[in-house]
GUBA-814503 format. One record per atom (N, C-alpha, C, O, CB): x, y, z; residue in one letter. Coordinates in steps of 0.05 Angstrom, whole numbers, padded with zeros to 5 digits, always signed. Glycine has a CB too. Example, Ala and Ser with C-alpha at 12.3 -4.5 7.8 and 13.67 -1.06 7.14 Angstrom:
! residues 2
+00264-00114+00156A/+00246-00090+00156A/+00264-00066+00156A/+00285-00066+00169A/+00226-00089+00181A/+00257-00045+00142S/+00273-00021+00143S/+00258+00001+00157S/+00268+00023+00161S/+00282-00012+00114S/
***
This chain:
! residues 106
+01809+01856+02237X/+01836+01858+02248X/+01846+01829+02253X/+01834+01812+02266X/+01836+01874+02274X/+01870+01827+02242X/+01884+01800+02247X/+01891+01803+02269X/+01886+01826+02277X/+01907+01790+02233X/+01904+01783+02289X/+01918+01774+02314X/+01943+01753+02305X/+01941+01728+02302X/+01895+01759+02335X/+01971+01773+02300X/+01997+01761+02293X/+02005+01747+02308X/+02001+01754+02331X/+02015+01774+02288X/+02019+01726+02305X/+02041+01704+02327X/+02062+01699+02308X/+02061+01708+02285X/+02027+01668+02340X/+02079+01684+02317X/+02097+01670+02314X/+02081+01654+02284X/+02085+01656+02260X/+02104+01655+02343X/+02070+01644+02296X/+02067+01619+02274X/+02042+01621+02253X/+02032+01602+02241X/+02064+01590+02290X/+02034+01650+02254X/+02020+01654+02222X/+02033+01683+02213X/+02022+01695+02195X/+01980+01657+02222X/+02055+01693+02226X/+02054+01708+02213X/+02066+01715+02185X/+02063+01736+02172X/+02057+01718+02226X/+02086+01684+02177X/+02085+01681+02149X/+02074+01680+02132X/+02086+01686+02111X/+02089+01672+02143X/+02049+01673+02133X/+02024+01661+02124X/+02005+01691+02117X/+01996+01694+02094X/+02010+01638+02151X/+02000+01715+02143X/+01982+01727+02144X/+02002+01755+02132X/+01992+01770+02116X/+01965+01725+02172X/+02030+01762+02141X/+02042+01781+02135X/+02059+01779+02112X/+02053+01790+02091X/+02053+01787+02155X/+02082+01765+02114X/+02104+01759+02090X/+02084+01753+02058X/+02090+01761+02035X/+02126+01726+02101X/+02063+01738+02066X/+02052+01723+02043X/+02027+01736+02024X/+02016+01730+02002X/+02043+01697+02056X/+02023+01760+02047X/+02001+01765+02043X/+01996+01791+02012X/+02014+01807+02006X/+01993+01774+02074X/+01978+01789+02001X/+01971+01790+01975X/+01964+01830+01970X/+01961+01846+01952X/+01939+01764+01970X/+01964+01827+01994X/+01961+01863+01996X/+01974+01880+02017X/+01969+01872+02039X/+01932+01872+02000X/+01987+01897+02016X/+02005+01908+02044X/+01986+01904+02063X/+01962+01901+02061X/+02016+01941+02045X/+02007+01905+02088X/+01989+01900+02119X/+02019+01920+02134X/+02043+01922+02130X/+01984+01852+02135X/+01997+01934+02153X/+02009+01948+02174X/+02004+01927+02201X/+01984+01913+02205X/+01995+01981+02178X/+02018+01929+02209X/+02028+01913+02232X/+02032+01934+02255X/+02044+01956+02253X/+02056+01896+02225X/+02019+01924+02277X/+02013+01940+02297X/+02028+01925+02320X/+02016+01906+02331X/+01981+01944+02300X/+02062+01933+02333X/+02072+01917+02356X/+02063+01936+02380X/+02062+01960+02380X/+02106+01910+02355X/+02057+01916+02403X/+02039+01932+02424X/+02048+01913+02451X/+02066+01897+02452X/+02000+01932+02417X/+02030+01922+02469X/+02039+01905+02492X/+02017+01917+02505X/+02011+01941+02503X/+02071+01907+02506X/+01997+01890+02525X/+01979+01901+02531X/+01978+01918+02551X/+01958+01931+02551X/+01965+01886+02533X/+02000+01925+02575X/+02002+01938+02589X/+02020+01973+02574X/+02036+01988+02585X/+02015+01919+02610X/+02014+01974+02560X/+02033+02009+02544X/+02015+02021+02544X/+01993+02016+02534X/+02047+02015+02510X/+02022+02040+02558X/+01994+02072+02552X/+01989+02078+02528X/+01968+02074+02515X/+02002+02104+02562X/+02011+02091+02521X/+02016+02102+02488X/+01998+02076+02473X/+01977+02083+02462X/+02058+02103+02475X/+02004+02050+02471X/+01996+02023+02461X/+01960+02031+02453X/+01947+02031+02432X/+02001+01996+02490X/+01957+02037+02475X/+01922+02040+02480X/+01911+02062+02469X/+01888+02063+02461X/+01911+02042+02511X/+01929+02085+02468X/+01925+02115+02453X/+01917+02103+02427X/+01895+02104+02416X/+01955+02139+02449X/+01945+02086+02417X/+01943+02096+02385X/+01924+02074+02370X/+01916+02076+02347X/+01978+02095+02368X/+01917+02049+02389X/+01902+02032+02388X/+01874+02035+02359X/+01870+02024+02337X/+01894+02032+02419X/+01859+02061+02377X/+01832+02066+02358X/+01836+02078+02334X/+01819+02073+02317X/+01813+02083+02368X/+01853+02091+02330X/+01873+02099+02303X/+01886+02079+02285X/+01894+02085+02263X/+01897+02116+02311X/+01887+02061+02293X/+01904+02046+02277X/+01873+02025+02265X/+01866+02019+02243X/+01935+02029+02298X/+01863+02021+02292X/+01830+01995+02277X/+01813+02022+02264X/+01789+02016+02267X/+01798+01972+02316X/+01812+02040+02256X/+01796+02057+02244X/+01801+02056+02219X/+01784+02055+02201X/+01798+02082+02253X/+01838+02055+02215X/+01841+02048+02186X/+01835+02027+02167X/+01836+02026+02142X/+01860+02049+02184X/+01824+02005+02190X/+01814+01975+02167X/+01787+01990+02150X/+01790+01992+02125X/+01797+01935+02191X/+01759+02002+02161X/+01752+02018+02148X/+01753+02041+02123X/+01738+02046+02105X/+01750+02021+02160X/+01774+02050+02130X/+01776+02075+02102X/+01799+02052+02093X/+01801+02061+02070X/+01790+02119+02109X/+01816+02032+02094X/+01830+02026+02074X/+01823+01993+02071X/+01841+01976+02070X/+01861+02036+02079X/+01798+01987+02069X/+01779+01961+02070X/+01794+01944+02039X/+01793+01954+02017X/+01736+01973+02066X/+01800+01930+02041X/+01806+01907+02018X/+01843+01923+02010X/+01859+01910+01998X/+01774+01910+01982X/+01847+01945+02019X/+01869+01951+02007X/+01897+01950+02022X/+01919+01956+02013X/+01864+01973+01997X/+01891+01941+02046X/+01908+01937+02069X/+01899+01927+02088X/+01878+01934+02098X/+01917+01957+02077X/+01916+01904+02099X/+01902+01887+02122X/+01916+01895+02148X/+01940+01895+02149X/+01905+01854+02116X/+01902+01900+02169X/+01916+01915+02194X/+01917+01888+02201X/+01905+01868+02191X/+01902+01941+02216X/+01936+01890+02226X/+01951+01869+02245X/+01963+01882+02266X/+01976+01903+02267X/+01972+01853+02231X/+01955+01860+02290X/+01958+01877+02313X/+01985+01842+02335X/+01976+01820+02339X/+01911+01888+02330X/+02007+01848+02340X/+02023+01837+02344X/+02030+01854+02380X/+02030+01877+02388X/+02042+01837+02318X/+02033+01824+02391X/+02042+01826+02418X/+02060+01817+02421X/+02064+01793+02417X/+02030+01820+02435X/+02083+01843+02433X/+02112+01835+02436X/+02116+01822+02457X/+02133+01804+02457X/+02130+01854+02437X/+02102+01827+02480X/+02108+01801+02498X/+02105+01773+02500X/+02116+01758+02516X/+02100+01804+02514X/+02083+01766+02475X/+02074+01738+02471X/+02101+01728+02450X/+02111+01705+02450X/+02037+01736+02456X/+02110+01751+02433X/+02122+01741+02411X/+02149+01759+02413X/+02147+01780+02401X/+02104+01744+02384X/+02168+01754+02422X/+02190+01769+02424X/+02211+01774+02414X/+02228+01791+02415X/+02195+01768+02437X/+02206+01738+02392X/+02220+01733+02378X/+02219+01752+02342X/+02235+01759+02325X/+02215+01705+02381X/+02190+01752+02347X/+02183+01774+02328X/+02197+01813+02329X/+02205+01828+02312X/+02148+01774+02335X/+02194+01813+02349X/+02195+01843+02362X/+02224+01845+02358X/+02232+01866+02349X/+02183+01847+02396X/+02243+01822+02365X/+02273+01823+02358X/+02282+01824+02328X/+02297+01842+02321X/+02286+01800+02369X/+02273+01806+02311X/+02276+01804+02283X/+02267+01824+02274X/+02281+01824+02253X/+02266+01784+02270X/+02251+01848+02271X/+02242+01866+02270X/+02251+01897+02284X/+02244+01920+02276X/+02224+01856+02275X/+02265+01890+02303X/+02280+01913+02321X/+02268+01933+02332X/+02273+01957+02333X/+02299+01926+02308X/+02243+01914+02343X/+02221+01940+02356X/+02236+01941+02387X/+02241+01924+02405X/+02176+01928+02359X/+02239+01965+02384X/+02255+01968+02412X/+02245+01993+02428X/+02261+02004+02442X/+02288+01974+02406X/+02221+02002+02428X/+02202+02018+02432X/+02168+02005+02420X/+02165+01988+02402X/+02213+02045+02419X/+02151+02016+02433X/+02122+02012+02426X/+02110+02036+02432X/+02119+02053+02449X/+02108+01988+02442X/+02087+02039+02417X/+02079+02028+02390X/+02091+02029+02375X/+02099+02051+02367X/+02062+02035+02379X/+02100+02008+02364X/+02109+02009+02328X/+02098+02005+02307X/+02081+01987+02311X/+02125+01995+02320X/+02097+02011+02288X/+02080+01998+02266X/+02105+01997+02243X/+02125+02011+02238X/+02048+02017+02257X/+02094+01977+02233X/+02114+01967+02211X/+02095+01958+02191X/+02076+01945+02198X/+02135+01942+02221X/+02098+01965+02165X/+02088+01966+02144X/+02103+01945+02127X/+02128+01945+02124X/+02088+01992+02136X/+02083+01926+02115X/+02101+01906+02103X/+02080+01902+02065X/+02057+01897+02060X/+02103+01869+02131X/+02099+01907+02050X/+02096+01896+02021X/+02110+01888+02002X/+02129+01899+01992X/+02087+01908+02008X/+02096+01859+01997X/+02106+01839+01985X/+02130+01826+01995X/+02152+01825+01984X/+02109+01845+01962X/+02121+01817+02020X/+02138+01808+02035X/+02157+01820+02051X/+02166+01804+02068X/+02146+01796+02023X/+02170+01846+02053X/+02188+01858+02056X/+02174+01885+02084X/+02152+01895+02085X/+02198+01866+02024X/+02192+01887+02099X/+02174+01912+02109X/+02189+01941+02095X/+02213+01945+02090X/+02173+01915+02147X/+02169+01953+02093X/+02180+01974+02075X/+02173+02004+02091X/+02178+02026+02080X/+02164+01972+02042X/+02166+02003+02108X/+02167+02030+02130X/+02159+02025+02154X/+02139+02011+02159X/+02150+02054+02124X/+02180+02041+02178X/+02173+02040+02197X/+02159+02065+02224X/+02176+02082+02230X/+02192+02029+02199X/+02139+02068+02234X/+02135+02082+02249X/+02139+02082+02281X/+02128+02062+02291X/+02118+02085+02242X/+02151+02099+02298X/+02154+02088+02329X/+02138+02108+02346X/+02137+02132+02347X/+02188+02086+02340X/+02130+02092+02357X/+02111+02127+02374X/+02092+02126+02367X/+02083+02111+02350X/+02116+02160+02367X/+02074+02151+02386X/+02047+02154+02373X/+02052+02169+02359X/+02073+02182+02361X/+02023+02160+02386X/+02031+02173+02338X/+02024+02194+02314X/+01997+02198+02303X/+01977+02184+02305X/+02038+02187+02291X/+02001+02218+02290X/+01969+02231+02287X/+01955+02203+02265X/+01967+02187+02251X/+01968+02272+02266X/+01924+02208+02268X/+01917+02198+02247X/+01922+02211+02210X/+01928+02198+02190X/+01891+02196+02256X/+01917+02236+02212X/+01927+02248+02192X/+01959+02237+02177X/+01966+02237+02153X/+01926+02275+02203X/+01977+02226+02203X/+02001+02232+02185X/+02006+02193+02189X/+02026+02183+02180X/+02033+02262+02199X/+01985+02174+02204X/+01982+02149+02189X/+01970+02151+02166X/+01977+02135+02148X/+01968+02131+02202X/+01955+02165+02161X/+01940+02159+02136X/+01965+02168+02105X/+01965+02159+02083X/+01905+02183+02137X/+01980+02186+02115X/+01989+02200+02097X/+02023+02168+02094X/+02042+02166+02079X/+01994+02243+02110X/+02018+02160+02107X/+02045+02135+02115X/+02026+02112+02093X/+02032+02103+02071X/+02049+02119+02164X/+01999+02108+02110X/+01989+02085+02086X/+01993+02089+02064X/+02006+02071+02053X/+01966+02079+02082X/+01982+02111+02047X/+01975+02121+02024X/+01991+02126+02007X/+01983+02130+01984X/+01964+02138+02024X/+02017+02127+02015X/+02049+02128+01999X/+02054+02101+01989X/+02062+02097+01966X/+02077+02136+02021X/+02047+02072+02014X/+02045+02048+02009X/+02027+02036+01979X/+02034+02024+01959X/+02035+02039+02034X/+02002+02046+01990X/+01980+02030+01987X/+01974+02046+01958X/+01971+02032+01938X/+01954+02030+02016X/+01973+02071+01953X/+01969+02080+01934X/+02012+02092+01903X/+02015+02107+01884X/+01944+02105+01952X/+02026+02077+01917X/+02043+02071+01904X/+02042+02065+01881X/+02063+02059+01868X/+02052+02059+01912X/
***
């Protein structure tokens, strides 16, 4: 699991060579902590084919604005630079997996 900021996340997200879900959180969110083990479960079943990332809106807000996370959890799905789906809320693992796999297996 990466740890996004400000200042790699050009480097680790925009640049990066295989989609990455991006995980915006805040360490104090209930929901945050729910969807938490669901989201690091997926580096496992989707190992080399998607890089998870886990982003804190309170450290990085500037992120969370350019992005228009205006609720948490969010996850934002980004390929080839671009984000190309967004999720807000919690949600099942079944219907993340079924969100990656539209991406990742595209």
């Amino acid at each position: 699991m990466v740890i996004i900021t400000s200042e790699n996340f050009e480097t680790e997200v925009l640049q990066s060579k295989i989609p990455v879900l991006v995980d915006f959180y805040a360490d104090w969110c209930g929901p945050c902590k729910m969807m938490a083990p669901t989201v690091e479960a997926m580096e496992d079943v989707y190992k080399d084919k998607l890089k998870i990332a886990k982003l804190n809106v309170d450290d990085n807000p500037d992120l969370a604005e350019k992005y228009n996370v205006m609720s948490i959890p969010t996850l934002i799905f980004f390929d080839g630079g671009s984000a190309v789906q967004t999720s807000v809320g919690l949600i099942s693992r079944s219907a993340l997996q079924e969100k990656i796999d539209s991406i990742v297996h595209a």
